[in-house]
N, C-alpha and C positions, 0 to 999 in steps of 0.2 A: 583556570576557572573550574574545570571541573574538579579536579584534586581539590580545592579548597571547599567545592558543596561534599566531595566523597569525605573527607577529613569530619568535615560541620556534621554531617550524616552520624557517621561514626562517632562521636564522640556523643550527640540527640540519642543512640543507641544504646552507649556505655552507660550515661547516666538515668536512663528508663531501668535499663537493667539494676545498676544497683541499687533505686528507690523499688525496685519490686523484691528484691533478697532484703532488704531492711524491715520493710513491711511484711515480709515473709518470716522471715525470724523473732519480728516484734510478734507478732501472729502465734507463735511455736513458743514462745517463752510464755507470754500470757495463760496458753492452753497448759502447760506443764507447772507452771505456778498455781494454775487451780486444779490440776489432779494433786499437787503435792499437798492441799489442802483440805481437798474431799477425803485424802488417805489419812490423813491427818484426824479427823474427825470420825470416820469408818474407824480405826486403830483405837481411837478413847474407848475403847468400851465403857468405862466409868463417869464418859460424859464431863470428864470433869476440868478440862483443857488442859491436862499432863498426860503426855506420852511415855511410858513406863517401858523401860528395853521390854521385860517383857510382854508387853501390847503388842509392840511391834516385832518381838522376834520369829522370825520365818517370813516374813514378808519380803516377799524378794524387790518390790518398788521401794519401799521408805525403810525398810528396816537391814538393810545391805548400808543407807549410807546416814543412820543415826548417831552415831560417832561423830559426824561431822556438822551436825545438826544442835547435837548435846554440847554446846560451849564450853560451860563449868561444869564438864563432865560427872555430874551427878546423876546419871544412869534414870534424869527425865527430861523430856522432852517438854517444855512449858508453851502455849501458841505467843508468846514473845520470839522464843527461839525459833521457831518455825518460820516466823514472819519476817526475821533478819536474816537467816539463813535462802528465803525465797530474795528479799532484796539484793542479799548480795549475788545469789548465784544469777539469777535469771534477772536484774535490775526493772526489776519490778515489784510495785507495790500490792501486796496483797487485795484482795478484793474485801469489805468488812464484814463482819459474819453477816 
């Protein structure tokens, strides 16, 4: 009997804890998904939703990983690209401007 409430216990424990790291990491992707997009729009200087390597170069947040941001490696960043590249990394949907 008691092994079976200590087991039930344990397990009520395990699964608080891992709906607290999901909501925790849902939490951390959300906030990272929109600084990637505030840089994003800081970066435009030209306002104009293309991110130009050089906009972004020296930037140590978004411009270390525009390469990988830059799809069809045409050396801009368009906010399509930004918005697929935030889906895929952190599966998450962009917020709309």
């Amino acid at each position: 009997m008691k092994i079976t409430f200590f087991v039930a216990a344990g397990l009520l424990l395990a699964t608080g804890v891992s709906v607290w790291a999901n909501a925790e990491k849902a939490g951390y992707y959300q906030r990272a998904a929109q600084t990637d997009m505030t840089l994003f729009r800081e970066l435009n200087r030209a306002g104009n939703g293309r991110l130009t390597k050089d906009e972004a170069r020296g930037d140590m947040r978004l411009g270390t990983r525009f390469d990988d941001i830059d799809t069809n490696r045409d050396e801009i960043v368009t906010l399509q690209e930004m918005k697929t590249y935030i889906e895929k990394t952190y599966s998450v949907i962009p917020a709309p401007e």
